[in-house]
VEXVEX-488870 format. One record per residue: residue in one letter; x, y, z of N, C-alpha, C, CB in turn. Coordinates in steps of 0.001 Angstrom, whole numbers, plus 500000, padded with zeros to 6 digits. Glycine has a CB too. Layout:
# VEXVEX-488870
(a, (X, Y, Z), (X, Y, Z), (X, Y, Z), (X, Y, Z));
...
***
This chain:
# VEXVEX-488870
(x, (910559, 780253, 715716), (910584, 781714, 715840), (910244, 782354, 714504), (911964, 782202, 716334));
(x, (909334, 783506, 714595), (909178, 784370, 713342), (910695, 785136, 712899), (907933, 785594, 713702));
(x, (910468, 785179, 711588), (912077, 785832, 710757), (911324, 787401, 710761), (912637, 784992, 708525));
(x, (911670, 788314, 711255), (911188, 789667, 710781), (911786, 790505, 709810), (911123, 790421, 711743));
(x, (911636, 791177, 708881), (912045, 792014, 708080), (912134, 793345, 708500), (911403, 791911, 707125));
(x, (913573, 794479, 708679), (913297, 795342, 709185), (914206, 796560, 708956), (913124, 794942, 710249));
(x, (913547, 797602, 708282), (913843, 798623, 707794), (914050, 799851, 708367), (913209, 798697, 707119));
(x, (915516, 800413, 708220), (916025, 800868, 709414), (916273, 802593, 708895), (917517, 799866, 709927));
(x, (916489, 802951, 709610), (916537, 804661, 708519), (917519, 805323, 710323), (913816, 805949, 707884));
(x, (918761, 805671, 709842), (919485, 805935, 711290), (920919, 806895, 710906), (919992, 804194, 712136));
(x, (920618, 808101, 711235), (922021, 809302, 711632), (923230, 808990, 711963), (921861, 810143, 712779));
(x, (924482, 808319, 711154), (925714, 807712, 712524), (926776, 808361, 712650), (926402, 806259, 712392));
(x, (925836, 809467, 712532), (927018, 810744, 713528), (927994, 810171, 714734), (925931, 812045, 714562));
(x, (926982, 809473, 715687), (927475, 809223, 716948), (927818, 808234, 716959), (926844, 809367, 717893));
(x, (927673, 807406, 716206), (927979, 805403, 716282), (929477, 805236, 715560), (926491, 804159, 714996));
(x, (929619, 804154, 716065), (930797, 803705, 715564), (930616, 802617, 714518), (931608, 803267, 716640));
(x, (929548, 802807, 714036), (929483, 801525, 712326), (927950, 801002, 712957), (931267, 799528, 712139));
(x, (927315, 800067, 712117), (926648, 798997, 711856), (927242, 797785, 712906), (926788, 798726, 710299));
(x, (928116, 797386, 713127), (928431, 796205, 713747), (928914, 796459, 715515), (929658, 795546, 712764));
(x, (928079, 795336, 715717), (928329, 795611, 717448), (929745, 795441, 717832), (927473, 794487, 718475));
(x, (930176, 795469, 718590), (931742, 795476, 719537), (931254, 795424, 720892), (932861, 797014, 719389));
(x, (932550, 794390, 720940), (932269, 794279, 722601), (932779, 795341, 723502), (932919, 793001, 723198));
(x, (931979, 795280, 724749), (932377, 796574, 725021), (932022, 797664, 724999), (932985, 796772, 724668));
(x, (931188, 798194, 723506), (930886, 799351, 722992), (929503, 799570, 722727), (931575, 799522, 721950));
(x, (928692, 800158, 723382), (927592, 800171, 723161), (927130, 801149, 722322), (927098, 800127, 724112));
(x, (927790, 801637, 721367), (927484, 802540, 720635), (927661, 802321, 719070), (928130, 803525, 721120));
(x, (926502, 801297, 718928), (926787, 800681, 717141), (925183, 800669, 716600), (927634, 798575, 716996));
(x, (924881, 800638, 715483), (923815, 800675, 715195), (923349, 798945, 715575), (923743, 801318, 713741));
(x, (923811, 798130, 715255), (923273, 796179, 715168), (923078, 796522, 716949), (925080, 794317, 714484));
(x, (923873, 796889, 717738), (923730, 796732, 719024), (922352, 797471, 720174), (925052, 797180, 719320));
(x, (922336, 798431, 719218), (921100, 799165, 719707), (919713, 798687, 719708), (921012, 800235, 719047));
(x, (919621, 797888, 718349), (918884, 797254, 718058), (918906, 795587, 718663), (918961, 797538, 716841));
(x, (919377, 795516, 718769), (919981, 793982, 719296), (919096, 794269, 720734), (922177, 793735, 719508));
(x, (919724, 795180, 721593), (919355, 795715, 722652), (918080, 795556, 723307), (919532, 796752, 722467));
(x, (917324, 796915, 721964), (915668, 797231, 722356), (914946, 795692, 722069), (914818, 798684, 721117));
(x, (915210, 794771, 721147), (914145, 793824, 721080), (914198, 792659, 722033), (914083, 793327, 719775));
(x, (915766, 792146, 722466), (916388, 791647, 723376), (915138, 792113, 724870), (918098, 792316, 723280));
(x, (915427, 793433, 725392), (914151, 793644, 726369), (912852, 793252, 726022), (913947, 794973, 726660));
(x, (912356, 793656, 724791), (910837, 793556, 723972), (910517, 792241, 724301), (910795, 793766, 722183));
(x, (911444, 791053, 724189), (911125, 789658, 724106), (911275, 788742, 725289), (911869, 789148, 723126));
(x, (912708, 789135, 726155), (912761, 788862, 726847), (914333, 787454, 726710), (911352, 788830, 727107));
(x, (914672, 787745, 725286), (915132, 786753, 724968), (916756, 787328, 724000), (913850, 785921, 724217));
(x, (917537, 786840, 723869), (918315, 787165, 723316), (918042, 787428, 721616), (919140, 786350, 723750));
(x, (918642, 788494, 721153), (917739, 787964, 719779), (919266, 788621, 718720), (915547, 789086, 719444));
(x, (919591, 788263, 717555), (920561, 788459, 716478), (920039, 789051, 715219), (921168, 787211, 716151));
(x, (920641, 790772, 715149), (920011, 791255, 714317), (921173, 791158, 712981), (919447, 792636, 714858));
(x, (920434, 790360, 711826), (921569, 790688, 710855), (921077, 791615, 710001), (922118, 789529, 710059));
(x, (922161, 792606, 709622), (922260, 793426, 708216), (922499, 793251, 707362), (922738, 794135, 708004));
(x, (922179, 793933, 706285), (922231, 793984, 704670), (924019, 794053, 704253), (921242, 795645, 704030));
(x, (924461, 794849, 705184), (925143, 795527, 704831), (926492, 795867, 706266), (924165, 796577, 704253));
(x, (927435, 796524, 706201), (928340, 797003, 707383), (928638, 798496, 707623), (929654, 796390, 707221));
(x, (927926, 799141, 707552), (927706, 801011, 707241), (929167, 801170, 708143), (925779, 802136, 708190));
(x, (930383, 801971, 708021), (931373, 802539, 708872), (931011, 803345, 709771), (932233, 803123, 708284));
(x, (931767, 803810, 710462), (931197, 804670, 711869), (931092, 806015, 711003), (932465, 804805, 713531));
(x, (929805, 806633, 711206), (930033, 808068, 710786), (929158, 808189, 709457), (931716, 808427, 710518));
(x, (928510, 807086, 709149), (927983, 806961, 707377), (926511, 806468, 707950), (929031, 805461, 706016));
(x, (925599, 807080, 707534), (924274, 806775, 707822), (923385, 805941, 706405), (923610, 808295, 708267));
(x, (922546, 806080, 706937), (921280, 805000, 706540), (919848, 805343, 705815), (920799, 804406, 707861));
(x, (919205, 805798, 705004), (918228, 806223, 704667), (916790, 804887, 704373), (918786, 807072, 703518));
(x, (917556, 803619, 704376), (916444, 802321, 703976), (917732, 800984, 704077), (915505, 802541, 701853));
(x, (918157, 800980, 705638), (918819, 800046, 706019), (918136, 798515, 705909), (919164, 800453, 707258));
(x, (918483, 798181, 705385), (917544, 796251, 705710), (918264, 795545, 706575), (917461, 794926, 704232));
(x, (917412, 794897, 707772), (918234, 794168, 708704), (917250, 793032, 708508), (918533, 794809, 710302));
(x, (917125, 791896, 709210), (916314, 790626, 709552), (916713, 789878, 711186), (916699, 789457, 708215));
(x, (915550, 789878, 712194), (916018, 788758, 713340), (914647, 787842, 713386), (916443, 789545, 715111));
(x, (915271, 786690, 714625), (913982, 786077, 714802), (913399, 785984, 716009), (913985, 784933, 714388));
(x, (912650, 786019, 716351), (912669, 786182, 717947), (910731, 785784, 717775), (913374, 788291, 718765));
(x, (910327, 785287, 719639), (908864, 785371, 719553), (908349, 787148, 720397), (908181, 783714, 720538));
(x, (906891, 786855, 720019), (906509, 787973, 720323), (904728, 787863, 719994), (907449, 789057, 719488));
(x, (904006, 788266, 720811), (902699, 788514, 720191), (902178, 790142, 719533), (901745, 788089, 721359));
(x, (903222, 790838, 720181), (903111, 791459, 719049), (902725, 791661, 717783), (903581, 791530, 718965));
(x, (901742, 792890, 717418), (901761, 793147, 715706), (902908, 793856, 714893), (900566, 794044, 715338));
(x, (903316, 793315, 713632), (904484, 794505, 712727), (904409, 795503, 713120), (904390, 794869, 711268));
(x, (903276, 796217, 713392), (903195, 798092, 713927), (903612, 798256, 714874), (901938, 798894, 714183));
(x, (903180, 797012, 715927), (903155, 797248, 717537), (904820, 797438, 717577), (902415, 795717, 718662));
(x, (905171, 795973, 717024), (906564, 795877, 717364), (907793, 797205, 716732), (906918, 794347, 716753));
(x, (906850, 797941, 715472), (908167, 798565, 714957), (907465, 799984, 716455), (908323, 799092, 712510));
(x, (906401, 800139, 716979), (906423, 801576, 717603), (907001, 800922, 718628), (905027, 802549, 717896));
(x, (907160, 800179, 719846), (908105, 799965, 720382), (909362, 800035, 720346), (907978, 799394, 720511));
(x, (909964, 799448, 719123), (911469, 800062, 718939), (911458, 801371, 719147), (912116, 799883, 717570));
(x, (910940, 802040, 718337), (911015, 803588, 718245), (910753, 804242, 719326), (910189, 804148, 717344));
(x, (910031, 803957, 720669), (910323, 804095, 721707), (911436, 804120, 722757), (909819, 803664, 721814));
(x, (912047, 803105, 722244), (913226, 803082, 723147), (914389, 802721, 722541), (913068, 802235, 724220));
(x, (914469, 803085, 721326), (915558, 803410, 720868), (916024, 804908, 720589), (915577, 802731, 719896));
(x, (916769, 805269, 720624), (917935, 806872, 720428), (916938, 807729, 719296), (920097, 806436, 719416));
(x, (916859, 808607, 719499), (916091, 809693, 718657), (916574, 809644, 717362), (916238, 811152, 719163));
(x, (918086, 809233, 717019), (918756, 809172, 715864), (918930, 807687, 715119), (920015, 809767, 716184));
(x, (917812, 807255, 715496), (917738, 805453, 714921), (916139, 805859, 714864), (918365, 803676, 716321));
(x, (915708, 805455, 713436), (914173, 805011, 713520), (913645, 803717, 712386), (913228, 806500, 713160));
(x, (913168, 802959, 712972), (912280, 801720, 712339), (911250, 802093, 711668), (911711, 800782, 713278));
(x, (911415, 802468, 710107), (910764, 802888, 709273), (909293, 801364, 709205), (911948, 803261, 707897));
(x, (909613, 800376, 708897), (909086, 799393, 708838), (909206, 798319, 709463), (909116, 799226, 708067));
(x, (908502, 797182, 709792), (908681, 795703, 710242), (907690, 794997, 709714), (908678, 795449, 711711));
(x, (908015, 793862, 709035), (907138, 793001, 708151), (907630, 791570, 708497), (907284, 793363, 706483));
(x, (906929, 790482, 708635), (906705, 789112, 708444), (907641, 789116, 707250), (905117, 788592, 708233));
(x, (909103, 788007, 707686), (909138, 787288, 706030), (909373, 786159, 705818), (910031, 787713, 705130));
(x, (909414, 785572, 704798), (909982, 784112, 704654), (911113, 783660, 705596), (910534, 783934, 703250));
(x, (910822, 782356, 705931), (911816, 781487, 707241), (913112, 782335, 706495), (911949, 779112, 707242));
(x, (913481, 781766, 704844), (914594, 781830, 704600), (914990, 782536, 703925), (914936, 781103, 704384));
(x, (914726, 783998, 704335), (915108, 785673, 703941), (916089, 785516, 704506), (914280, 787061, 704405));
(x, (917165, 786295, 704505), (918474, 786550, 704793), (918685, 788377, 704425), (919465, 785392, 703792));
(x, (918898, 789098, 705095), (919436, 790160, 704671), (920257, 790264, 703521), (919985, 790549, 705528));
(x, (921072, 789820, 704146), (922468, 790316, 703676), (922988, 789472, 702392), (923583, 790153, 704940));
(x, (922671, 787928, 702412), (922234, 787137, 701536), (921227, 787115, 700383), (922010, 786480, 702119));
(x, (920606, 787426, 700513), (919470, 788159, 699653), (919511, 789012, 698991), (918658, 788574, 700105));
(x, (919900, 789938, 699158), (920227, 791517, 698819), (920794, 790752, 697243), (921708, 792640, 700147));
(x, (920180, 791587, 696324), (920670, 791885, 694739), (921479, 793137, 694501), (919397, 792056, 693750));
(x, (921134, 793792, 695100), (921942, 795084, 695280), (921843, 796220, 696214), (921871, 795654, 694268));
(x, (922596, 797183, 695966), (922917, 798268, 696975), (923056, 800026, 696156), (924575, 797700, 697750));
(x, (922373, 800779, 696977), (922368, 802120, 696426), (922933, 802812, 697643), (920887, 802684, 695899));
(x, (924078, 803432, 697374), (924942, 804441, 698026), (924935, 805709, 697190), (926410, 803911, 698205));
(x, (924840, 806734, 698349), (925009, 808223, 697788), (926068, 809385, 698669), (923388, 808874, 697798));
(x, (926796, 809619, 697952), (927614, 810383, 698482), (927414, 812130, 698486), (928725, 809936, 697860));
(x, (927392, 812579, 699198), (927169, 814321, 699142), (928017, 815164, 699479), (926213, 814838, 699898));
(x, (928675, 815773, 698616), (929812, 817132, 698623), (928836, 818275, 698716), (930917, 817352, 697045));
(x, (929403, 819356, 699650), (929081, 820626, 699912), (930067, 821527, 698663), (929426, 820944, 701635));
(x, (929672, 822228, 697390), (930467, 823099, 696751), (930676, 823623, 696624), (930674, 823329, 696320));
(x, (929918, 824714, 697782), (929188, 826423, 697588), (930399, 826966, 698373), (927274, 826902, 698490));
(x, (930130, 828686, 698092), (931227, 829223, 698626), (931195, 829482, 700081), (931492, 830328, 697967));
(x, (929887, 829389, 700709), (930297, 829337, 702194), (930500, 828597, 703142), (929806, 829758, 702696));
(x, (929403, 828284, 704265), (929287, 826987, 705063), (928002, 826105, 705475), (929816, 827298, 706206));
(x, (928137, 824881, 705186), (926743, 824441, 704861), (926279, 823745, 706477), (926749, 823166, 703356));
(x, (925986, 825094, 707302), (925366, 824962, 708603), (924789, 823727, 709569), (924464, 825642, 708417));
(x, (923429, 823934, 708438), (922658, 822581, 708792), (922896, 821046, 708595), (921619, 822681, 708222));
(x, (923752, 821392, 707401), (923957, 819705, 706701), (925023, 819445, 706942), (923841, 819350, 705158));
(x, (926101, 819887, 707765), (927467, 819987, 708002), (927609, 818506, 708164), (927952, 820954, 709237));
(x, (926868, 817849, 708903), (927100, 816494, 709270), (926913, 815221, 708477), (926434, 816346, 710225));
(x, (926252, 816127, 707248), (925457, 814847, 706136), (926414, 815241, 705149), (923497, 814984, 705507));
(x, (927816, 815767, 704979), (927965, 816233, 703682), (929779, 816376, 703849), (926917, 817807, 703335));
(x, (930528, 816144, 702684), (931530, 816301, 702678), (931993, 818185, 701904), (931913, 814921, 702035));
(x, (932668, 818568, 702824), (932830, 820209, 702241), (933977, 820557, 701723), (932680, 821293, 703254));
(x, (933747, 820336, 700255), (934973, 820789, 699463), (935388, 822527, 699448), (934648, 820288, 697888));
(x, (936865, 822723, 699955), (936921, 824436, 700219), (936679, 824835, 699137), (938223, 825196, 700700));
(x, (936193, 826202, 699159), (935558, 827381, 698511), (936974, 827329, 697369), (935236, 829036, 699714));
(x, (936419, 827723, 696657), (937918, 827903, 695457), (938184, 827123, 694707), (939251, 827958, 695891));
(x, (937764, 825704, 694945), (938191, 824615, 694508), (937465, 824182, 693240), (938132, 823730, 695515));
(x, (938121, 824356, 691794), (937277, 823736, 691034), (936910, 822126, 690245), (937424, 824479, 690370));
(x, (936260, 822230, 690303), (935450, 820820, 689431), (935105, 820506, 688605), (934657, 820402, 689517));
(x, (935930, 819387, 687807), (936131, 819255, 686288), (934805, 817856, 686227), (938196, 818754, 685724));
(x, (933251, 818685, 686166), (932714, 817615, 685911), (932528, 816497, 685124), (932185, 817832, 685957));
(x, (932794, 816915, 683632), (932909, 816290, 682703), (934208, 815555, 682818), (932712, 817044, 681688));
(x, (935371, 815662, 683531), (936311, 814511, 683685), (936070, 813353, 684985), (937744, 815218, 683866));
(x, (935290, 813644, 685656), (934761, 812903, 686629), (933898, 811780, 686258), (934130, 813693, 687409));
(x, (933142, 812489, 685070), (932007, 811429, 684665), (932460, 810528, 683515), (930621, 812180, 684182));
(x, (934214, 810752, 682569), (934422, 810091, 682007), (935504, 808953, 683143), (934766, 810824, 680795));
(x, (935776, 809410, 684734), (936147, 808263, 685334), (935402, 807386, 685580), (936617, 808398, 686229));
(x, (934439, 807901, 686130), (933429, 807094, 686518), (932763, 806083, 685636), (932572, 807852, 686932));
(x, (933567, 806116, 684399), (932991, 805243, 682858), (933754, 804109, 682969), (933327, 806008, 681153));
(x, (934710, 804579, 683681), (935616, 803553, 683648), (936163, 802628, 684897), (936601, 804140, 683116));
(x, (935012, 803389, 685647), (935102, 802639, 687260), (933791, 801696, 687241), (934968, 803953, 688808));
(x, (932893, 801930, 686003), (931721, 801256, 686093), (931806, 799732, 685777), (930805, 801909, 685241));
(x, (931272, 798560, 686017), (931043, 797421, 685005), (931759, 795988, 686237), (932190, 797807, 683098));
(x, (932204, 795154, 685573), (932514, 793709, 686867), (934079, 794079, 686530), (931840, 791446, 686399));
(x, (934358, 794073, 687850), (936033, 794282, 687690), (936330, 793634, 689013), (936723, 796071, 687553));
(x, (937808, 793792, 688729), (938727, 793873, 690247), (938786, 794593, 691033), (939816, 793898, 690302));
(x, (938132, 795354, 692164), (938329, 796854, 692910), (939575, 796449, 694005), (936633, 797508, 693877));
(x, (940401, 795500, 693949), (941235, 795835, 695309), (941913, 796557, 695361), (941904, 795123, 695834));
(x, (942076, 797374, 694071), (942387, 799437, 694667), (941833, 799973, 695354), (942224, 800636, 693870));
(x, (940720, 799548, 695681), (939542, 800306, 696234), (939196, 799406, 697368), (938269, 800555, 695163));
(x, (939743, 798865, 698416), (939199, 798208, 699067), (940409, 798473, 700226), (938780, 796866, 698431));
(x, (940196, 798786, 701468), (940711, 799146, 702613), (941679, 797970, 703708), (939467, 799669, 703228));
(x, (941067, 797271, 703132), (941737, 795430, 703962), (942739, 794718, 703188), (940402, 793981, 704055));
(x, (943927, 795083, 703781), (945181, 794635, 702732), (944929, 792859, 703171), (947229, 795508, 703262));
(x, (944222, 792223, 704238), (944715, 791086, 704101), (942997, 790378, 704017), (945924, 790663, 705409));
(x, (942459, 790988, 703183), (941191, 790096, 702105), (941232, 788805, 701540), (940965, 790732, 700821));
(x, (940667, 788116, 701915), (941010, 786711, 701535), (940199, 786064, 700486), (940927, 785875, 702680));
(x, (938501, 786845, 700235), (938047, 786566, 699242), (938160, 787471, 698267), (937046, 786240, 699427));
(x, (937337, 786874, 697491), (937362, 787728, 695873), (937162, 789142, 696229), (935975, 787266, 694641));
(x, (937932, 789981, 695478), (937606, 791572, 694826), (937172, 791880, 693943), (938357, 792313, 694589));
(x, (936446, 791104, 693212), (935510, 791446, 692168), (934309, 791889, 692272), (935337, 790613, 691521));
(x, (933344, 792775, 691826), (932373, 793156, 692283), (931714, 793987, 690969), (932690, 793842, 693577));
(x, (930593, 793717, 690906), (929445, 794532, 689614), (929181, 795658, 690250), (927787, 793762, 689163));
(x, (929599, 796898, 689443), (928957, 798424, 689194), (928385, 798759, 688340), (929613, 799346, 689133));
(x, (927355, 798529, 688381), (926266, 799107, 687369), (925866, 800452, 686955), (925209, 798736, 687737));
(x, (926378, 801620, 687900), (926045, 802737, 687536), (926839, 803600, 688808), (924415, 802826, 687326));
(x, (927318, 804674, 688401), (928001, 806067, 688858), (927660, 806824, 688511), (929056, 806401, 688728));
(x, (926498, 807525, 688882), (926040, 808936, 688499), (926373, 810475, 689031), (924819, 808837, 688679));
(x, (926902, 810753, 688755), (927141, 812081, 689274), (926791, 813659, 688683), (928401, 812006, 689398));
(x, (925893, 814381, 690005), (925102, 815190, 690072), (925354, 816259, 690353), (924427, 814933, 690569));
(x, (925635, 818011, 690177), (925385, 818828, 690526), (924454, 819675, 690380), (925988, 819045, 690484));
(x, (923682, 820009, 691817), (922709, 820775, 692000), (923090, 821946, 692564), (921824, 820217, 692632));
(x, (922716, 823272, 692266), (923475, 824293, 693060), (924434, 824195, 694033), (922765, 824912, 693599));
(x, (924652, 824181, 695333), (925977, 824155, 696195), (926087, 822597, 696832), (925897, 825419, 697541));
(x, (925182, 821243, 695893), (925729, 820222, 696168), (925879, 819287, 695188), (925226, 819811, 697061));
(x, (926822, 818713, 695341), (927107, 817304, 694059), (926958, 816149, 694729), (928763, 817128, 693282));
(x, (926592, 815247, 694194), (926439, 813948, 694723), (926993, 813008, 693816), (925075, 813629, 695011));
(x, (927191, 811452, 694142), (927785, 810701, 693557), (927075, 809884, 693978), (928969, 810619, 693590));
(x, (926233, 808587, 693121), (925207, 807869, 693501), (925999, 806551, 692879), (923645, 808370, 692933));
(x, (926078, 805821, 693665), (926322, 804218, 692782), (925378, 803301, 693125), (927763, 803366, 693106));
(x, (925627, 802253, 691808), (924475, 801214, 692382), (925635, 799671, 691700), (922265, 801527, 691338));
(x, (925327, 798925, 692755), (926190, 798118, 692183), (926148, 796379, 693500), (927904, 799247, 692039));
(x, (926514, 795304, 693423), (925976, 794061, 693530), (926263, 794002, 695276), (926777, 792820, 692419));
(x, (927325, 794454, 695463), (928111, 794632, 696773), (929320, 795656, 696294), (928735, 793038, 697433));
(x, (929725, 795987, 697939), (930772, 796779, 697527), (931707, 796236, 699072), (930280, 798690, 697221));
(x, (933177, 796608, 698904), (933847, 796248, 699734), (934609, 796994, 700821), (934405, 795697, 699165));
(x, (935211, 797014, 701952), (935501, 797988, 702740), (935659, 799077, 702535), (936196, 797846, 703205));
(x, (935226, 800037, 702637), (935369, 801692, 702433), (935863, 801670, 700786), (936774, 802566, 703686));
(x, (935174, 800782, 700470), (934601, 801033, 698254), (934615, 802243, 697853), (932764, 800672, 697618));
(x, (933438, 802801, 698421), (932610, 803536, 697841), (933111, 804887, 698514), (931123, 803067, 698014));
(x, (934075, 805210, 699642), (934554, 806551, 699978), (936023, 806449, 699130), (934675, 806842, 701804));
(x, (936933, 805210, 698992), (937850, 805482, 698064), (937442, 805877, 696412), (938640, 804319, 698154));
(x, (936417, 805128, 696000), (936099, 805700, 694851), (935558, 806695, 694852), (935544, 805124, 694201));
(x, (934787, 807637, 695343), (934557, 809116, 695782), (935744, 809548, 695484), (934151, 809459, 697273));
(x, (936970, 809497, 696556), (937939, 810447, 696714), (938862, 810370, 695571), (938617, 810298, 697976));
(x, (938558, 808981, 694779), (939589, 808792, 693689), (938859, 810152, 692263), (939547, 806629, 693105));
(x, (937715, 809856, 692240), (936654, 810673, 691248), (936973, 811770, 691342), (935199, 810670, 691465));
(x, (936995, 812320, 692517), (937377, 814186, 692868), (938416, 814346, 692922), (937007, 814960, 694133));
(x, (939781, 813710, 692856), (941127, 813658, 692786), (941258, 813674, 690890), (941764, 812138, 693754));
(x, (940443, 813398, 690337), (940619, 813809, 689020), (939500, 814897, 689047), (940482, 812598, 687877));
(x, (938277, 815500, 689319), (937847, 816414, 689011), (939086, 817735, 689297), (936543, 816370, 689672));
(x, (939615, 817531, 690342), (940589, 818198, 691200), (941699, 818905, 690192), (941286, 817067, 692263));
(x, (941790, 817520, 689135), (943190, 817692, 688373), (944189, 817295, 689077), (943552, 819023, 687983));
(x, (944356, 816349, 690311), (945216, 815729, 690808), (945570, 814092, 689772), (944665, 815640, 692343));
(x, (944825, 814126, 688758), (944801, 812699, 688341), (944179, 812637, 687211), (944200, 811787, 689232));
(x, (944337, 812296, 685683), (942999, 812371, 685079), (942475, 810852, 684628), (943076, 813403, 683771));
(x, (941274, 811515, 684271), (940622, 810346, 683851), (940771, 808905, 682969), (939922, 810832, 683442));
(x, (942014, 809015, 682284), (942574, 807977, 681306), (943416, 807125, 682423), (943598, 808692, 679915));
(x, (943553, 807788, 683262), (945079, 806815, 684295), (944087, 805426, 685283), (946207, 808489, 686145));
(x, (942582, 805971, 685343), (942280, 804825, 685660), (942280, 803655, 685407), (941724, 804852, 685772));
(x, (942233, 802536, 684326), (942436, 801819, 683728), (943781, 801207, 684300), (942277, 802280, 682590));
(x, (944611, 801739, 684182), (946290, 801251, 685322), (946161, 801268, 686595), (947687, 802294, 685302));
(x, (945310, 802322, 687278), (944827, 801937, 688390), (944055, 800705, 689262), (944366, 802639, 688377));
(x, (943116, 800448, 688418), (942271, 799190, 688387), (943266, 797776, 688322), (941231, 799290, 686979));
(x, (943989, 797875, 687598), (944968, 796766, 686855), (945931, 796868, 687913), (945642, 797101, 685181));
(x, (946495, 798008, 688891), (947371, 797787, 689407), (946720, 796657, 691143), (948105, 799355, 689422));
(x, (945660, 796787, 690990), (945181, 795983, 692447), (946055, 796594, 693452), (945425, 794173, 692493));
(x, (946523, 797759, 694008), (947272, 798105, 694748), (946716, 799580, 695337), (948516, 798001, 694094));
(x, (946198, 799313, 696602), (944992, 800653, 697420), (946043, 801907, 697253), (944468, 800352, 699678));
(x, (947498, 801677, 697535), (948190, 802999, 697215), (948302, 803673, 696262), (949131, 803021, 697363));
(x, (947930, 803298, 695386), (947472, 803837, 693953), (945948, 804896, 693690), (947233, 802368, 693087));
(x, (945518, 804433, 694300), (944013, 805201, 694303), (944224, 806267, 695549), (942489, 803967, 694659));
(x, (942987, 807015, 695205), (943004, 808243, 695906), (942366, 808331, 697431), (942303, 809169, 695023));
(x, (942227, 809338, 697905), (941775, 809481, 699497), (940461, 808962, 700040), (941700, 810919, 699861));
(x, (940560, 808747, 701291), (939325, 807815, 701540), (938471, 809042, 701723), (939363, 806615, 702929));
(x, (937191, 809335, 701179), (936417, 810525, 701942), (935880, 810449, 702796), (935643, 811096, 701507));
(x, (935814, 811443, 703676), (935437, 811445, 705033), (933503, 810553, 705173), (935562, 813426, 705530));
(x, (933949, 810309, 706169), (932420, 809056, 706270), (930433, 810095, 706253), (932675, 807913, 708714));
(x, (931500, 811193, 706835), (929540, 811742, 706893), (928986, 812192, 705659), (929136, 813238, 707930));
(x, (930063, 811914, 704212), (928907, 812518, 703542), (928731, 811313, 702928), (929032, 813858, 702620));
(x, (928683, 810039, 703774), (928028, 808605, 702916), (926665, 807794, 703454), (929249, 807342, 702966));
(x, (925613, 807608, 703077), (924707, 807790, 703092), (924222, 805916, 702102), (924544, 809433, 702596));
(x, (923618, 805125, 702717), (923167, 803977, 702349), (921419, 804216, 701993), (923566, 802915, 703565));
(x, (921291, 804014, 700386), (919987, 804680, 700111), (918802, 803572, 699887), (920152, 805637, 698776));
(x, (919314, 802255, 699270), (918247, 801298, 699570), (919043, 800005, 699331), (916852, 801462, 698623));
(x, (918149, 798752, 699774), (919016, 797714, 699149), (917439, 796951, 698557), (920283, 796663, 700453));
(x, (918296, 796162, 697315), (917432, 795778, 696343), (917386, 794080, 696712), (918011, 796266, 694746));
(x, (916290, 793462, 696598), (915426, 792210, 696738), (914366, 791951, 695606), (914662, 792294, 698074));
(x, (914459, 790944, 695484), (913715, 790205, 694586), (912011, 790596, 695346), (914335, 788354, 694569));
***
C-alpha cells in the first residue's frame, strides 16, 4: 500500500478532538477515516501529528494513511473535499516515504493562541478567539518575563492535565512569543511536543500573571512544584489553533 502524506486545515467548533471514539462520529481522525474508507473501498487508519482537543482547530494539520487507489494526489485530495464537512479541508496530499510517520516524525509543533482585548464584541471571530472582559488590564511586559521562564527543556507536569501520566514530562520550548495587535493578542509557541492541554494551561497561567493574579518570579516554584494545582486556568479551547508541524 502507498503511505500518503496529508495536510489538513479544519474548524473544531463542532468536533469533539482529533481522535475518533466509538460511537461518536463527530472527530476530526474519524471523518477522515470515513471519506477514504468509501474512496477505497477498504478500511484505512489515519494517523496524526498530533491530538487537537475538542473545540481547538487546525490551520496545517499533518496526518499520514495507507491505503490503494489509482487515484492522483489532486484527484484524491478533491475527493476528500467533496465529501467531507464544509469545516474540514485537505489542503494537500503527497506520496511519502514507506517510513514517514506523522506523529513520529514531527521535529516540532507551532501552536497559537488568540485573546479578543478590545472593548466590545468580537462578532465574527467569536469562535476563533478567547474574550478577555472589557476592563481587564494587561501587564505585557510581565507576561513576557513569564514566558522567559516557561521557555527551554524542563518538567511541565504543572502543565499537563493527566494526573496518572506514566511517561516523561519533559518537553523542549523553544519559544513563547507574545503579541499585541490592536484588539488581539496572541501567544505563539514552538516547541518539540507538548502534553495534554500544555499549551491552554500555559496560556491561562501567562494571563493569570498579566492579570496580576500571580507574578512573574513565582514561576520557577511552580515548575519545580510538578503539581497541575499550582498553575493557572485551562483556557477555553476555541482560541487554540495548531499552526504547522515541522519535518525534516
Amino acid at each position: 500500500m502507498t503511505n500518503y502524506k496529508l495536510t489538513i486545515q479544519y474548524d473544531g467548533t463542532r468536533f469533539y478532538g482529533w481522535e475518533h471514539q466509538p460511537g461518536n462520529e463527530m472527530t476530526i481522525q474519524g471523518k477522515l477515516e470515513t471519506v477514504l474508507s468509501k474512496m477505497t473501498g477498504e478500511t484505512v487508519d489515519v494517523i496524526g501529528a498530533g491530538r487537537t482537543d475538542a473545540g481547538v482547530h487546525a490551520l496545517a494539520m499533518t496526518a499520514n494513511a495507507r491505503f490503494n487507489t489509482d487515484l492522483s494526489e489532486d484527484e484524491i485530495r478533491d475527493y476528500m473535499n467533496r465529501y467531507l464537512p464544509d469545516d474540514i479541508c485537505i489542503k494537500e496530499v503527497r506520496i511519502a516515504s514507506d517510513r514517514f510517520h506523522s506523529r513520529y516524525n514531527a521535529l516540532g509543533k507551532t501552536y497559537r493562541y488568540t485573546c479578543y482585548v478590545g472593548d466590545t464584541k468580537p462578532v465574527f471571530d467569536r469562535k476563533y478567539v478567547y474574550t478577555i472582559d472589557a476592563g481587564r488590564q494587561l501587564n505585557l511586559a510581565a507576561m513576557k518575563e513569564a514566558a522567559g521562564y516557561l521557555t527551554g527543556q524542563k518538567d511541565y507536569a504543572s502543565f499537563c492535565s493527566n494526573p496518572r501520566m506514566k511517561k516523561s514530562t519533559v518537553r523542549k520550548v523553544d519559544k513563547i512569543e507574545i503579541v499585541r495587535k490592536g484588539d488581539y493578542l496572541t501567544l505563539t509557541y514552538h516547541g518539540t511536543g507538548f502534553l495534554q492541554h500544555m499549551v491552554r494551561i500555559l496560556t491561562g497561567t501567562i494571563l493569570e500573571v498579566g492579570f496580576g493574579d500571580r507574578t512573574a518570579a513565582s514561576i520557577p516554584a511552580l515548575i519545580e512544584a510538578k503539581d497541575r494545582k499550582q498553575a493557572g486556568f485551562t483556557a477555553p479551547s476555541q482560541g487554540l489553533c495548531m499552526i504547522e508541524v515541522d519535518y525534516h
